[in-house]
ZAMARGU-4260 file (C-alpha; in steps of 0.2 Angstrom, whole numbers, plus 5000, padded with zeros to 4 digits):
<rodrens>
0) 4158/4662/4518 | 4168/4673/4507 | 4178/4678/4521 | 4187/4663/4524 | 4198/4662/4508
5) 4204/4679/4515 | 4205/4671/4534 | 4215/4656/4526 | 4225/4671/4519 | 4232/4680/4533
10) 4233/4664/4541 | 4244/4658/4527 | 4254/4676/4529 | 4256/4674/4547 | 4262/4656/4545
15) 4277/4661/4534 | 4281/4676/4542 | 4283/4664/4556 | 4292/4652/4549 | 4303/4667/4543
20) 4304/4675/4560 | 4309/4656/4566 | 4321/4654/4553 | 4330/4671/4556 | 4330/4668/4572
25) 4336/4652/4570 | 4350/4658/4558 | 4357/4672/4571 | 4357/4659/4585 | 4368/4647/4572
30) 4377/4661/4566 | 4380/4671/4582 | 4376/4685/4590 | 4391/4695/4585 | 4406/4692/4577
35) 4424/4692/4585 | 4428/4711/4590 | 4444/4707/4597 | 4441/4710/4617 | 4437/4692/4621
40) 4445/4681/4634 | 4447/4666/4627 | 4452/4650/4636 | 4455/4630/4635 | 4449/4618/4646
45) 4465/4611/4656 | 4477/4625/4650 | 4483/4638/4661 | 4483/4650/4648 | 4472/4665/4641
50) 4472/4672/4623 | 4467/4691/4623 | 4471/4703/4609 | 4482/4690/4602 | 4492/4689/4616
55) 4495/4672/4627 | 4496/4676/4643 | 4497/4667/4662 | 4477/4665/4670 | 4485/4668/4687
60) 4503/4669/4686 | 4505/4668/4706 | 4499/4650/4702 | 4503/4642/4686 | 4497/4627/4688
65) 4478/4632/4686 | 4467/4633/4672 | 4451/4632/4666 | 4446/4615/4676 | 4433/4603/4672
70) 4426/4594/4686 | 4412/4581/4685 | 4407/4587/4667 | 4408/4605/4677 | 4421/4618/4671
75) 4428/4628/4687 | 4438/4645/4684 | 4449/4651/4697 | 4440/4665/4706 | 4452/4677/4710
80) 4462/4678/4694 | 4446/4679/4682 | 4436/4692/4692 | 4455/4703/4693 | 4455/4701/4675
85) 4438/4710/4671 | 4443/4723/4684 | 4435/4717/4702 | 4439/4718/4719 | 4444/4702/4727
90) 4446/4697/4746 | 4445/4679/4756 | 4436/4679/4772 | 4446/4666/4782 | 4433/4667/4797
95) 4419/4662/4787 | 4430/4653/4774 | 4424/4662/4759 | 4428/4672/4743 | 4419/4689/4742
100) 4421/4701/4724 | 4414/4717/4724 | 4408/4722/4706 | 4399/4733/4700 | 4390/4739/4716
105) 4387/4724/4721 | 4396/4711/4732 | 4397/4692/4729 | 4401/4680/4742 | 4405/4662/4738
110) 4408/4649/4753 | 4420/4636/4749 | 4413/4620/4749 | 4396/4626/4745 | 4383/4623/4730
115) 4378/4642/4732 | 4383/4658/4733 | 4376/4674/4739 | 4373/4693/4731 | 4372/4707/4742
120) 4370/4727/4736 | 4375/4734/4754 | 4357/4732/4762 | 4350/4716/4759 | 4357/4698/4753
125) 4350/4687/4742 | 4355/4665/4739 | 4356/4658/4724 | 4359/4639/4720 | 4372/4632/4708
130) 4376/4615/4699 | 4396/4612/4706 | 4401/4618/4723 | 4416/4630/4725 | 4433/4621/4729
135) 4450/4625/4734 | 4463/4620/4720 | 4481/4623/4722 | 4476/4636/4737 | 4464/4644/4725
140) 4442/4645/4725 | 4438/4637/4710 | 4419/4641/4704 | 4408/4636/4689 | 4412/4645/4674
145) 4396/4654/4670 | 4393/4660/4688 | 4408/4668/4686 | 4407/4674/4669 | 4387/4680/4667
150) 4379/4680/4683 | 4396/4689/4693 | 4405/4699/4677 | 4391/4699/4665 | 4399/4695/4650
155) 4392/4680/4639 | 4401/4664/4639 | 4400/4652/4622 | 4410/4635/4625 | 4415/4622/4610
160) 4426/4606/4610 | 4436/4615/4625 | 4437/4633/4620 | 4429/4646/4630 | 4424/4663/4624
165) 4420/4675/4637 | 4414/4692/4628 | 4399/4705/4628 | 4389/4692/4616 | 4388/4675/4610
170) 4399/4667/4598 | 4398/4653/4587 | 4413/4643/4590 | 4406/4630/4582 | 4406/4635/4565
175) 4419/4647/4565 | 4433/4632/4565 | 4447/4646/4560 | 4445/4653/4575 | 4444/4639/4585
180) 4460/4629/4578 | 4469/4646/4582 | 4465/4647/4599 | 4471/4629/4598 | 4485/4629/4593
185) 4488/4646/4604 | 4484/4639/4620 | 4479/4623/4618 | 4492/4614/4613 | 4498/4609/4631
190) 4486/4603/4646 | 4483/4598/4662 | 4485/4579/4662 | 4468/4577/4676 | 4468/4559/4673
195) 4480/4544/4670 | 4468/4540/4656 | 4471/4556/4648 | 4491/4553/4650 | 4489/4535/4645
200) 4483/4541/4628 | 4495/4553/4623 | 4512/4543/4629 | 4503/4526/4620 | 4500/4536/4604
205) 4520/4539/4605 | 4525/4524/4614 | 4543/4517/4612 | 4550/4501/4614 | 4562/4505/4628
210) 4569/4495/4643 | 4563/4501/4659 | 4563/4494/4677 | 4547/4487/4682 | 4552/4487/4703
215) 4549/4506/4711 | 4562/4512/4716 | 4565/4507/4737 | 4575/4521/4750 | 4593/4522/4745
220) 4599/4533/4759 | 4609/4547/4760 | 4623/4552/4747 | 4638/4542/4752 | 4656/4549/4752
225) 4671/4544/4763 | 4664/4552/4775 | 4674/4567/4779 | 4690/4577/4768 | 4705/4565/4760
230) 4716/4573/4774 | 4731/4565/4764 | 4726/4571/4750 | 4641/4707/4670 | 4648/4704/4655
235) 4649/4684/4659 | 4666/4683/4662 | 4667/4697/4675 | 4676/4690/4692 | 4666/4689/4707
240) 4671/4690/4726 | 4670/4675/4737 | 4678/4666/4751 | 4696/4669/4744 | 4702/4682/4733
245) 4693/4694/4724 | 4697/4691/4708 | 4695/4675/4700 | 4687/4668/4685 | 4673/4661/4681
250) 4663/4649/4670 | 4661/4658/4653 | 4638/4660/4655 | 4627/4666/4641 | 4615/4675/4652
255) 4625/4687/4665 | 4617/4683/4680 | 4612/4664/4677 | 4627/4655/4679 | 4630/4640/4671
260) 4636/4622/4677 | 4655/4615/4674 | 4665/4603/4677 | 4678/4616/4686 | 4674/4631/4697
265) 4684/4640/4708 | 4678/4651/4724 | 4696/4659/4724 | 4701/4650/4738 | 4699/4630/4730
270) 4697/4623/4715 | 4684/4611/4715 | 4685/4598/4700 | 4672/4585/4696 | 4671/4570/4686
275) 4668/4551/4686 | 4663/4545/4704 | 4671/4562/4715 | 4674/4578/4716 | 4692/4584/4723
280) 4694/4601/4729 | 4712/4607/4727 | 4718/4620/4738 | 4727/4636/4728 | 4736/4646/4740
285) 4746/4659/4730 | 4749/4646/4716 | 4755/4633/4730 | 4744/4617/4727 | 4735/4607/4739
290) 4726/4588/4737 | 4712/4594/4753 | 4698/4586/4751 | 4688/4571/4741 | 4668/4570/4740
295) 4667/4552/4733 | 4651/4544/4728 | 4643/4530/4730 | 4644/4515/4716 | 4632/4519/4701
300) 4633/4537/4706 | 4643/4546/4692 | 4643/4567/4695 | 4642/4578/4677 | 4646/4597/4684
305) 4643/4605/4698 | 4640/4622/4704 | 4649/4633/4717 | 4641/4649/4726 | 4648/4657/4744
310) 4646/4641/4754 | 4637/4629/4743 | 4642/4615/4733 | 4629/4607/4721 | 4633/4592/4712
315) 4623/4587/4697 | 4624/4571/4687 | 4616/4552/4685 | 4612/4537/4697 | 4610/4520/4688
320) 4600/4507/4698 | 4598/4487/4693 | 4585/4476/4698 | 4595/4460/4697 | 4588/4441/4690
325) 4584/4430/4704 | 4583/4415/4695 | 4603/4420/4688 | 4614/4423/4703 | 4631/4433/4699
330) 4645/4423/4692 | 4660/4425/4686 | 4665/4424/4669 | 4680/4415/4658 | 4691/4424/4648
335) 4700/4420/4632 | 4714/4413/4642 | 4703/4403/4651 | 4705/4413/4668 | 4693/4420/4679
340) 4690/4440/4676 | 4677/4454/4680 | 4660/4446/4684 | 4645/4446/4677 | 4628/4453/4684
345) 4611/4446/4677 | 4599/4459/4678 | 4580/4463/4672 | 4580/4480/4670 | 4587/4497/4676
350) 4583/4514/4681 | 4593/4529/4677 | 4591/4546/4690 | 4596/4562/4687 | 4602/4572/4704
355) 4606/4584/4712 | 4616/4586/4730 | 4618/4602/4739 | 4634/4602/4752 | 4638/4614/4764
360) 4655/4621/4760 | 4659/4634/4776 | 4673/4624/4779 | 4678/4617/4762 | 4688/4603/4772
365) 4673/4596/4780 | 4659/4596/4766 | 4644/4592/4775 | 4631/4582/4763 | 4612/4597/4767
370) 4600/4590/4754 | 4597/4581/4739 | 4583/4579/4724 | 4583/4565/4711 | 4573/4565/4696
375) 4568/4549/4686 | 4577/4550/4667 | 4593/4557/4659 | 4602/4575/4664 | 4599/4585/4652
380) 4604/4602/4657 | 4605/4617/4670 | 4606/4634/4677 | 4606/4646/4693 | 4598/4659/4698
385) 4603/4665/4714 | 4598/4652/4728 | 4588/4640/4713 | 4595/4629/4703 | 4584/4622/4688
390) 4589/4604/4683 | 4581/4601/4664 | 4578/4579/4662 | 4572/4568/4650 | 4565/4552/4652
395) 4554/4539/4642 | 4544/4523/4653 | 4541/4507/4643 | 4530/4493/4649 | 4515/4503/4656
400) 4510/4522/4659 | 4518/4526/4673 | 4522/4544/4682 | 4542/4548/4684 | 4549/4544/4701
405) 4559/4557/4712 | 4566/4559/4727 | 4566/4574/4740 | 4576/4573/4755 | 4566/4588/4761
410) 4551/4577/4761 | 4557/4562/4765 | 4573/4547/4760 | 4562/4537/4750 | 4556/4539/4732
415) 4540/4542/4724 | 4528/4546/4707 | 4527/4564/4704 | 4511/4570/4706 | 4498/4569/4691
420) 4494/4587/4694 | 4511/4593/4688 | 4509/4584/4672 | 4506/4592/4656 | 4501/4583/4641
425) 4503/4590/4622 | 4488/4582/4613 | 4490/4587/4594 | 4510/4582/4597 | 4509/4566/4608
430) 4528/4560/4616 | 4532/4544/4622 | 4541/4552/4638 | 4543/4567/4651 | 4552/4583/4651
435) 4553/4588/4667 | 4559/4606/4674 | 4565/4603/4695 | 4567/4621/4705 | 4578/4617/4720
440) 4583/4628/4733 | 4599/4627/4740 | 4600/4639/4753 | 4584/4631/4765 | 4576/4617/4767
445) 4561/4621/4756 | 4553/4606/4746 | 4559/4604/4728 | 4546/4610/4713 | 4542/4600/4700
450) 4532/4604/4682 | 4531/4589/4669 | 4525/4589/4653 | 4526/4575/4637 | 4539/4581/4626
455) 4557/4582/4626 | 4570/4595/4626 | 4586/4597/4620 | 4591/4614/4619 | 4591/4627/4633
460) 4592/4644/4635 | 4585/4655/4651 | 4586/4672/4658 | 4580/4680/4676 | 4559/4677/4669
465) 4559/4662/4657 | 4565/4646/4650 | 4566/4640/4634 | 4568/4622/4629 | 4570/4618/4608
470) 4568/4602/4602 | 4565/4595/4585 | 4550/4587/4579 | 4544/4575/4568 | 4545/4588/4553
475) 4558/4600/4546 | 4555/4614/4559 | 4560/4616/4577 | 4548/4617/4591 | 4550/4632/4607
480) 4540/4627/4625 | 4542/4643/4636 | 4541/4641/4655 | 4539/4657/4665 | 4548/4658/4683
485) 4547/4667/4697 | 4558/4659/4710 | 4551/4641/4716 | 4537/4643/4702 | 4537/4636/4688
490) 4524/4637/4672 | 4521/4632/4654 | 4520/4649/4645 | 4515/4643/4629 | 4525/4635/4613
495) 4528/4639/4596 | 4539/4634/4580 | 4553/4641/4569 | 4557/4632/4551 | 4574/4623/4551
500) 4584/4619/4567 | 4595/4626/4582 | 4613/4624/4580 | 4616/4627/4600 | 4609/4636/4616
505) 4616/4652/4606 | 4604/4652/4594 | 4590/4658/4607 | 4589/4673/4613 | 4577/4685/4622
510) 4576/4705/4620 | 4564/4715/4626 | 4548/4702/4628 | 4556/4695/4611 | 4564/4678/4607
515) 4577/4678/4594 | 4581/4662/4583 | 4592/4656/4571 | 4589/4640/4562 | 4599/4631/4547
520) 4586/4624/4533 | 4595/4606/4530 | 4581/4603/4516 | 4582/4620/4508 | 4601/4622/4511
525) 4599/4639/4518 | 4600/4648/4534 | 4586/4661/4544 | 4584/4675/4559 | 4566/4674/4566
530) 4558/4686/4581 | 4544/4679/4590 | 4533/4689/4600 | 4528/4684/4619 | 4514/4671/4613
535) 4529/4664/4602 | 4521/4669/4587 | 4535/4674/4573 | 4533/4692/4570 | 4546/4695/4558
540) 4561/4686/4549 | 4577/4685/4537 | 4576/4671/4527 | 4587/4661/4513 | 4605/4667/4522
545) 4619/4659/4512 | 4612/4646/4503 | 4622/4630/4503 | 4629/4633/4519 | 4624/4632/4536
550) 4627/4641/4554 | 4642/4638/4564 | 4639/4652/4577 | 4627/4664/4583 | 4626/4680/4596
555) 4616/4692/4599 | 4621/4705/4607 | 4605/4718/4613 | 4598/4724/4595 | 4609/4716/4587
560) 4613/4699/4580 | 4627/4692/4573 | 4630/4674/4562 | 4642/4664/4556 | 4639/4652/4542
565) 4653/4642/4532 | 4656/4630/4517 | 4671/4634/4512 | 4674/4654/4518 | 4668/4662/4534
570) 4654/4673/4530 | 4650/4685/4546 | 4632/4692/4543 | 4625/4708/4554 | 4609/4712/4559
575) 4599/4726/4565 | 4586/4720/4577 | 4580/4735/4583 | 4561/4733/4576 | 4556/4716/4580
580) 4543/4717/4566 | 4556/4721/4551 | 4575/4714/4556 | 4587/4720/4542 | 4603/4713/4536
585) 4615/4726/4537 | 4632/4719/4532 | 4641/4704/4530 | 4660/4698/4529 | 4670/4683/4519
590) 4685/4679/4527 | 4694/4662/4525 | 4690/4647/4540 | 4678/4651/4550 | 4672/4657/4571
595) 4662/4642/4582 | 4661/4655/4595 | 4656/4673/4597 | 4660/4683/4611 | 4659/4702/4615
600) 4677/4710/4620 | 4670/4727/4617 | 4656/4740/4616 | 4660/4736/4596 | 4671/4721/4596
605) 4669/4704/4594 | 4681/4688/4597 | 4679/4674/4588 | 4683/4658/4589 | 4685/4645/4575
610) 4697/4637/4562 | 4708/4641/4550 | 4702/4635/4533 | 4714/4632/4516 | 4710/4628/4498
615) 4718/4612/4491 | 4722/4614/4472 | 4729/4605/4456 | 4732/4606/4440 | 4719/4604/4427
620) 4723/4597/4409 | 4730/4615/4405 | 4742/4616/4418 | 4730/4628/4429 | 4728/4627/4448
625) 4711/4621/4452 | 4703/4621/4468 | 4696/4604/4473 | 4691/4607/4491 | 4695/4615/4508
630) 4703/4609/4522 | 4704/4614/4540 | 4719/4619/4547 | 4723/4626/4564 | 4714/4635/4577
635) 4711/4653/4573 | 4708/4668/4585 | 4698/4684/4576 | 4694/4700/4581 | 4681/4708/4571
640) 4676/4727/4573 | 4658/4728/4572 | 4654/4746/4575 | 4650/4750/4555 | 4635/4739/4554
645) 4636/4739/4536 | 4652/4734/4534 | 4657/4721/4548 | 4678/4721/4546 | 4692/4707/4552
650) 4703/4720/4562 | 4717/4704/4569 | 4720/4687/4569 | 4732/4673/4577 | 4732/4656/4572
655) 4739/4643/4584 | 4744/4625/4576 | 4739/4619/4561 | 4733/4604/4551 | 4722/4590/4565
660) 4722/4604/4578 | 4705/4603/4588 | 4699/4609/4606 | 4684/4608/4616 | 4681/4625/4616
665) 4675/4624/4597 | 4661/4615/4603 | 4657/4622/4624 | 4659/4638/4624 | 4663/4631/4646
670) 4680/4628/4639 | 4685/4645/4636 | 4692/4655/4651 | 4689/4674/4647 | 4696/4689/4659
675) 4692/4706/4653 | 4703/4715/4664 | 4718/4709/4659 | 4710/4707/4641 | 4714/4687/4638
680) 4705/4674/4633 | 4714/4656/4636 | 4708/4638/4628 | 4717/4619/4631 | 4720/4613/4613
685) 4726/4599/4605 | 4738/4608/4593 | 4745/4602/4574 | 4761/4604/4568 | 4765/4611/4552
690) 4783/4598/4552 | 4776/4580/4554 | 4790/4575/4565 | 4785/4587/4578 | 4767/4578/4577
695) 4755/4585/4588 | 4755/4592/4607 | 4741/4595/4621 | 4743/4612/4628 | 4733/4627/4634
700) 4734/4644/4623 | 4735/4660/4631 | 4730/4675/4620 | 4728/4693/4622 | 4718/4705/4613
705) 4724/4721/4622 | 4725/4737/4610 | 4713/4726/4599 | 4726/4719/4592 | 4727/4698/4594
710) 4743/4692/4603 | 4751/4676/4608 | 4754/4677/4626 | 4760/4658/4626 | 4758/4638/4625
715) 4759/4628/4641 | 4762/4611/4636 | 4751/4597/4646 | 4759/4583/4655 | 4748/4569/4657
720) 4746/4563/4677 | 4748/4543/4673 | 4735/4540/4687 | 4718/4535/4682 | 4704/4529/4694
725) 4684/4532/4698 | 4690/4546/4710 | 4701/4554/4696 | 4691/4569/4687 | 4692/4569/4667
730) 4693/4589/4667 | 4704/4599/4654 | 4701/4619/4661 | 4709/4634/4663 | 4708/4649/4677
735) 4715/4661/4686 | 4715/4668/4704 | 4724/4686/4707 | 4740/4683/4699 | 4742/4663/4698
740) 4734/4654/4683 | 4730/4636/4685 | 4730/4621/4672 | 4719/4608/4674 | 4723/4593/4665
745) 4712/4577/4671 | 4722/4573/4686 | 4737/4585/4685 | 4733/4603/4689 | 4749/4614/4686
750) 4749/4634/4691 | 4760/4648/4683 | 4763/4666/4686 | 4750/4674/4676 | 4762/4685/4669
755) 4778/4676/4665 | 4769/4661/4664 | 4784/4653/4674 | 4778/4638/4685 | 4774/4639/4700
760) 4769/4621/4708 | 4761/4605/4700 | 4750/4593/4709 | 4745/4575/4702 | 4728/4571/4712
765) 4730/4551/4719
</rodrens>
């Protein structure tokens, strides 16, 4: 009997230790195997992106569309990019339509279509069942995620509210919310929009009160014009050859290589001017002018810019469609003198489209209408690369959740809803409307390509792999969505955001794998240079530039970077960019005015721009001048030598006009015609007079900066044309072919011996 106290006893022991044993065990499966080592993969469900070593990165960038896919409560990974990533061997056997990896010894065959899949070590096979059958997505074999991950690659998957972690050992996602909310808001800010109830939530959340047409579009045709030609009628700025001379300017670009759309181009032969409801293509033959040809549109159908490139002409610009009030017929309406004028149209709502139309120009007499692709929403913006335009539009639906419309004439004449599968939605930042990114060809007939997602984008900036759209959000900072591309592809790369905002496309710029921003702090007054890394991340910065101030123009120029801020003088700040991780101010200059625009002239010169500035003074009770403000005089030319980063000098100046002048090319950097083998740069202006009586003139300013010293080569006054109409473009340009420069001005277009600058011919379009 004495035993059993000391039975009770080890029983008591072993109980504890039990519950010890339980709890520990207990406590490492809440805890975790392991802690984060760095090496994971990891992954968000509906985003095509992975997070590895801290850096975002494409899951298959041969098809960004996919992701980590979730498929009747099942996650699916596609096949081929995950099992590359760990290193294996991947093949498709199109006769027995499956995917076979080859692994670590062993081979794995998955038929598509199938709720199984097969191991095999060279000698014998074994089956084994799963719980989701492999499946063809975007031309890829999506399997289940753990079959993949542990059974195939062996690595240990943990999974919580939609982040995957694919590493050696088990991770608690789940109560490590630091790291959870990072991979967040590294890769999951943007996702696949797999249903409309999913897309219904976030454009709700966001929802506008804007009209919108409640009728689908209906088949609209072809573009319409008159039918045939009115037979009456490196750096950037390097020239080009084309169908006519070999020299010739063309549109001032940031990127070299991406060309930008304009509202005058010239192939050296023609000039092609676009505006209102045409485009006119004016012959130039030695400076001898030629009314050829007229595209003109159809009603609604207004063209913005085009683009011109060996025998294409693209045209880009909007479409408005009515749906008009049955139960109020058109009628006309009274005016004040109680006769009949314009009538009115009743309608219910409208549609605005976004376009694009692609003519063959072989014989620029005869444009020949090839293609066309419409986007539903406003045009935001463009650029070409080679064969591929990307057309950039915005557009917000009102009175239900509804999919953009668009139009391919490669696929058929009559619109349609983009597919749900090219729709991104941002969850955490929820938009009432699309931004949409549209890669047309206009070489073949290949279909256009289409990637959505809810946001909106302002500001664009791309080169040769990426495009970046900047838009301003609901806070003080500025937000970055990168696209990767690769031809016809298109896909989200990730986002980001930088404190304070963009002052245009030239704030953005990429160098080496790094995106360089300049923002203006309106709440703090004050100015900063920040470097993102390739997840967008910011990796170092210059903050609290020239406080009370704010930017006026930026370049960067490889690793360097140069900004201009102004108040009341023009300070010119230099950077050395040259390690992304510590940026350095290296020198600044104060000059009165101030540069808009920034261009390279020279391996260590820069042009600039702007307008002169003056202090206005009067006398205080003393009798001393006192300065009680600035005011902006004339437009001033500068050349700056740059080549002592420390100590950034003024090296010439011209100003032309005074008081009240103004020119477009303060504001689009398109305006400015640039040609660096004659060393010239020429505006159109609206010029100020120093004597009132004088008052002010319209001209175009031809400068020279040969010998790096600023020059005025002369002032061609404007002449308006007195003919206005749909088909007359509004279009203030200057270019050049060989030796002819030509002035266009709206509907008068005027050319000049480049030299002399005498005239040569004038031509008023009709």
């Amino acid at each position: 009997m004495r035993k059993k106290p000391f039975l009770y006893g080890v029983l008591i022991v072993i109980i504890i230790l039990s519950g010890t044993i339980l709890a520990l065990a207990a406590n490492q499966n809440e805890s975790g195997k392991s802690e984060p080592t760095g090496d994971e993969v990891y992954l968000y469900t509906g985003s095509p992106l992975v997070l590895s070593k801290g850096e975002v990165k494409m899951l298959d960038p041969s098809n960004p569309d996919l992701g980590a896919t979730v498929i009747e409560s099942r996650t699916l990974l596609p096949l081929r990019a995950m099992s590359e990533y760990f290193g294996a061997e991947v093949t498709y056997d199109q006769e027995e339509k499956q995917a076979v990896i080859q692994y670590g010894g062993k081979q794995y065959y998955f038929p598509v279509g199938s709720k199984k899949y097969i191991i095999g070590d060279g000698q014998q096979k074994k089956e084994y069942s799963m719980d989701s059958q492999s499946l063809i997505i975007d031309g890829r074999t999506m399997v289940p995620l753990r079959v993949i991950c542990e059974n195939v690659l062996g690595k240990t998957v943990s999974y919580h509210d939609r982040v995957i972690a694919v590493a050696d050992d088990a991770l608690n996602l789940k109560s490590n919310t630091e790291l959870t909310e990072e991979i967040k808001a590294k890769i999951g800010e943007a996702v696949k929009a797999r249903t409309m109830k999913a897309l219904e939530k976030v454009l709700t959340s966001a929802q506008r009160n804007m009209s919108y047409a409640k009728d689908s579009v209906t088949n609209f045709g072809t573009p319409e014009s008159d039918g045939t030609a009115n037979e009456s009628a490196a750096p950037a700025d390097m020239a080009q050859s084309g169908s006519g001379s070999d020299s010739y300017s063309t549109t001032n670009v940031q990127v070299a290589g991406i060309d930008e759309a304009d509202i005058v181009k010239t192939d050296g032969k023609y000039i092609y001017i676009a505006g209102n409801n045409a485009v006119r293509i004016v012959g130039a033959d030695n400076g001898k002018l030629s009314d050829d040809t007229a595209i003109r549109l159809s009603a609604g159908k207004n063209v913005n810019e085009i683009y011109v490139d060996n025998s294409r002409l693209i045209l880009l610009g909007t479409r408005s469609e009515y749906s008009y009030r049955e139960d109020k017929p058109i009628r006309p309406v009274s005016n004040s003198s109680g006769m009949e004028s314009m009538p009115q149209y009743d309608y219910d709502s409208s549609k605005t489209y976004s376009y694009v139309d692609i003519y063959d120009i072989s014989n620029p007499l005869k444009p020949v209408f090839l293609k066309g692709h419409e986007m539903e929403g406003y045009y935001q913006s463009s650029r070409k690369n080679g064969e591929i335009v990307y057309l950039v539009t915005n557009t917000y639906p009102a009175d239900g959740i509804v999919l953009p419309l668009m139009k391919d004439t490669a696929v058929s004449d009559k619109t349609f809803p983009m597919e749900l599968d090219d729709v991104m939605i941002m969850p955490r930042h929820p938009s009432s409307g699309y931004l949409v990114v549209s890669a047309i060809n206009v070489d073949n007939e290949e279909k256009t390509e289409v990637e959505a997602i809810t946001a909106y984008g302002a500001t664009l900036y791309m080169n040769d792999a990426a495009l970046y759209l900047a838009f301003n959000n609901n806070t003080a900072d500025t937000s970055i969505i990168k696209f990767e591309l690769a031809g016809m592809k298109i896909g989200y790369a990730g986002s980001g955001d930088v404190p304070g905002y963009l002052l245009n496309q030239f704030s953005m710029d990429e160098h080496e794998e790094h995106l360089r921003v300049a923002t203006t702090d309106w709440e703090k007054r004050s100015n900063s240079l920040y470097i993102l890394d390739q997840s967008l991340n910011v990796s170092g910065s210059v903050e609290d530039l020239a406080k009370g101030e704010s930017i006026y123009s930026v370049r960067f120029m490889g690793d360097k970077g140069y900004v201009v801020t102004f108040r009341t003088m023009d300070p010119l700040f230099v950077f050395d960019l040259s390690d992304p991780r510590n940026p350095v101010l290296t020198g600044e200059l104060k000059v009165p005015g101030f540069s808009s625009y920034l261009h390279p002239v020279g391996e260590d010169l820069l042009l600039g721009i702007g307008a002169d500035t003056y202090e206005l003074y009067r006398k205080d009770n003393s009798g001393k001048d006192v300065v009680v403000g600035t005011r902006q005089g004339g437009i001033k030319f500068s050349l700056f030598d740059v080549s002592d980063m420390g100590k950034p000098k003024e090296i010439s100046k011209y100003v032309a006009g005074d008081e009240g002048s103004s020119s477009e090319a303060l504001n689009n950097h398109k305006a400015i015609m640039l040609d660096s083998s004659k060393e010239r740069v020429a505006i159109d202006a609206y010029l100020g007079s120093e004597n009132p009586e004088r008052g002010y003139r319209q001209s175009a300013v031809i400068m020279s900066y040969r010998g790096n010293k600023l020059s005025l080569k002369g002032i061609l006054d404007s002449e308006p044309s007195g003919v206005y109409g749909s088909d007359i473009p509004y279009a203030r340009r200057l270019l050049y072919i060989e030796d002819e420069l030509y002035y266009v001005q709206d509907g008068r277009i005027t050319s000049y011996d480049y030299e002399s600058l005498k005239q040569i011919d004038t031509l008023v379009l009709q």
